[in-house]
Structure formats: structure tokens, C-alpha cells
C-alpha positions in Angstrom: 76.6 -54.7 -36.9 76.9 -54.0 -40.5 79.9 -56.2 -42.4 81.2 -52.2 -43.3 81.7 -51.5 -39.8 85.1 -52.3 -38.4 85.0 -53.6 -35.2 88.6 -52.6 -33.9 87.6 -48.7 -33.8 83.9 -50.1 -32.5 86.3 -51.4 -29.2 88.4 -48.0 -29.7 85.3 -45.6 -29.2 84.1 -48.0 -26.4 87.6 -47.8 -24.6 87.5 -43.7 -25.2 84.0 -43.6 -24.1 84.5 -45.6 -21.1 86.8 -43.4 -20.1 85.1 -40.3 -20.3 82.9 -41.5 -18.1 85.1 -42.6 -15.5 86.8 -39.3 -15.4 82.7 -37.6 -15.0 82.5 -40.3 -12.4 85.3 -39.3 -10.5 84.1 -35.7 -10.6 81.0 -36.9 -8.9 83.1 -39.3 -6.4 84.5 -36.2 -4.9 88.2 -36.0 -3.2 88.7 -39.7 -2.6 88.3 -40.7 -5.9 90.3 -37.9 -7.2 92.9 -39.7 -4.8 92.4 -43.3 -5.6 92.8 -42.6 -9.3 96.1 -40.9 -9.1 94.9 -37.4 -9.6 97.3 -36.0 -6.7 97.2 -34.9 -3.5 96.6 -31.2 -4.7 93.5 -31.7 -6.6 91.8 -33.8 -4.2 92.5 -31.1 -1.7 91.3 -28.8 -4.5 87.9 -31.0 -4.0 87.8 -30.9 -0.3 88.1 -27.3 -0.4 85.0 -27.1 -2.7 87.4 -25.4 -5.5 85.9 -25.5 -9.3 88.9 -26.5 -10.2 89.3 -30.2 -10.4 86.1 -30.3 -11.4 86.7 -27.9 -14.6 90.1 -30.1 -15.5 88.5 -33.6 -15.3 85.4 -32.3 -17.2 87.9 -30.9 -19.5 90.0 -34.1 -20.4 86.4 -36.1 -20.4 85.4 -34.1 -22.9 88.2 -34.6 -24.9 87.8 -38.1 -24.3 84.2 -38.1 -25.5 85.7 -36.6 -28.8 88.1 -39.0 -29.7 85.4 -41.5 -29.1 82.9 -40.0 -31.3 85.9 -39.6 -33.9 86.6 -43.7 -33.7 83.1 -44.0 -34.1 83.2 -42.0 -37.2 86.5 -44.1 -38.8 84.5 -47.2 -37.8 81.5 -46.6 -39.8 79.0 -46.2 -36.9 78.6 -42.3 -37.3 79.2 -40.2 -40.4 82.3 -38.9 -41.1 84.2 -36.3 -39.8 86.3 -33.6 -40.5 89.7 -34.6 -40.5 89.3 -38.1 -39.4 92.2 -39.3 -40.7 94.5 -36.4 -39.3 92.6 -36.8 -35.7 92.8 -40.6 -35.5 96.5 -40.7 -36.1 96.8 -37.8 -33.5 94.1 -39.6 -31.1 96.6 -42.3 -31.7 99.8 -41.0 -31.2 99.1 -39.4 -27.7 97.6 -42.6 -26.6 100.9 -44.8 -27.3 103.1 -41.7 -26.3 101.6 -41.5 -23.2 101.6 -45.7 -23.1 105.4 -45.4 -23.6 105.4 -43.2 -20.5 105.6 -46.7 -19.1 109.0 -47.1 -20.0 110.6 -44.6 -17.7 108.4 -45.7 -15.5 109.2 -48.7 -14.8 112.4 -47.9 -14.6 113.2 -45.0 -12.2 111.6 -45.8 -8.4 110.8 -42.5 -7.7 108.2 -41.9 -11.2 106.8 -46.2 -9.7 103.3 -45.6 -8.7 100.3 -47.6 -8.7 98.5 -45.5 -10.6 101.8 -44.4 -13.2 102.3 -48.2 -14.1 98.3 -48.9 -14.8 97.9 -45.9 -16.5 100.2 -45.8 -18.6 99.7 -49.8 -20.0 95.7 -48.7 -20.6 96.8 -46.2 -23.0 99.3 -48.0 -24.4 96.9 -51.0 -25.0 94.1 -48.4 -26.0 96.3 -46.7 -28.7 97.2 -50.0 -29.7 93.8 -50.9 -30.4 93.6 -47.7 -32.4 96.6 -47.9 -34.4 95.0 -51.5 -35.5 91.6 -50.2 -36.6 93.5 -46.9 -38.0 95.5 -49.2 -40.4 92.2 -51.6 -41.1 90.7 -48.4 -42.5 93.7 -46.2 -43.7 92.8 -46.6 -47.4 89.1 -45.6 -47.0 89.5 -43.1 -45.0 
């Protein structure tokens, strides 16, 4: 990896990437894995049913996944840059630890304590943690 690289947003673009994927691989798992990720009851039964729509909404937030990715990517040096990197990085950011701080509540109201709310929400608090760091290696370049 080149010494101009900077290998917080490297992890970053992973951690987005990775994600994408998993939300592709849940449209291909079908209505159990719709369930065991926390989707709901309603969208697995959306899957079950053979409706477009789950299908259409996970594709959708992978997509947007992918995206981010490719725009950590492109603050790390890997890719060229973007459009508005800085602007979508400190966005990408901010709705990572927003939704991270979802944990708060949380954890503290019984009937919002899931499984799935709890793990969530510290993956993207730790993910947009790992952005803010590689946003503010590379504020003053970008």
C-alpha cells in the first residue's frame, strides 16, 4: 500500500463494503435471513410471499452502502477523487454515529432491547468511529 494511502478509510471502505454485501446476501438468503438480521416480521413475510419488495429496500440500502465505500476509498487515496468527498464523508459519517448513538435509548428502554437493536447499533457506532478517525487524518488534504 502506498505511504499516501491512509489506512483508517482503507478499514472504513472495507467495513462499508462488507456490508453491502451482507445486505445482497441476505436478499439471496431469503425470509429467514431477513428475520435473523432484524429486518422484521413484515418484510420477511414480504419474502415468503414472493413480494419485490424487500428485495428492492435491501438492494436499495446496499447500494448506498457500496457508495459510501467507494467514497472512503476515494478520501483514502485508493480511487481518485470524488465529487464532494469532503461534504459526503462527514455526512457518511454523521449517520453512522447517529445511528450508533441509537444505542443509547436502546439500552435503556426494554421495550426498543433487541438482539439485533443493541448489535446494530454498536457496528455503526464503531464503523463511524472509524470514519471520523480517517476523516480527521485527511481533513486538510481533502
Amino acid at each position: 500500500m502506498a505511504p499516501d494511502v491512509n489506512r483508517i478509510l482503507v478499514l472504513a471502505a472495507a467495513l462499508s463494503a462488507l456490508a453491502a454485501l451482507l445486505h445482497v446476501a441476505v436478499i439471496a438468503g431469503g425470509p429467514d435471513w431477513y428475520r435473523f438480521f432484524g429486518a422484521g416480521e413484515r418484510m420477511a413475510r414480504l419474502a415468503e410471499a414472493r413480494s419485490v419488495v424487500p428485495a428492492v429496500v435491501t438492494l436499495g440500502i446496499a447500494l448506498i452502502l457500496a457508495a459510501w465505500s467507494v467514497y472512503a476509498a476515494s478520501a483514502a487515496g485508493l480511487l481518485r477523487p470524488l465529487p464532494l468527498t469532503a461534504a459526503a464523508l462527514v455526512a457518511i459519517t454523521a449517520v453512522y454515529v447517529l445511528r450508533g448513538l441509537a444505542l443509547v435509548p436502546v439500552a435503556l428502554m426494554p421495550a426498543l432491547r433487541t438482539s439485533f437493536n443493541l448489535w446494530s447499533s454498536a457496528i455503526c457506532l464503531a464503523i463511524g468511529l472509524v470514519h471520523a478517525v480517517g476523516l480527521w487524518q485527511v481533513w486538510k488534504r481533502l
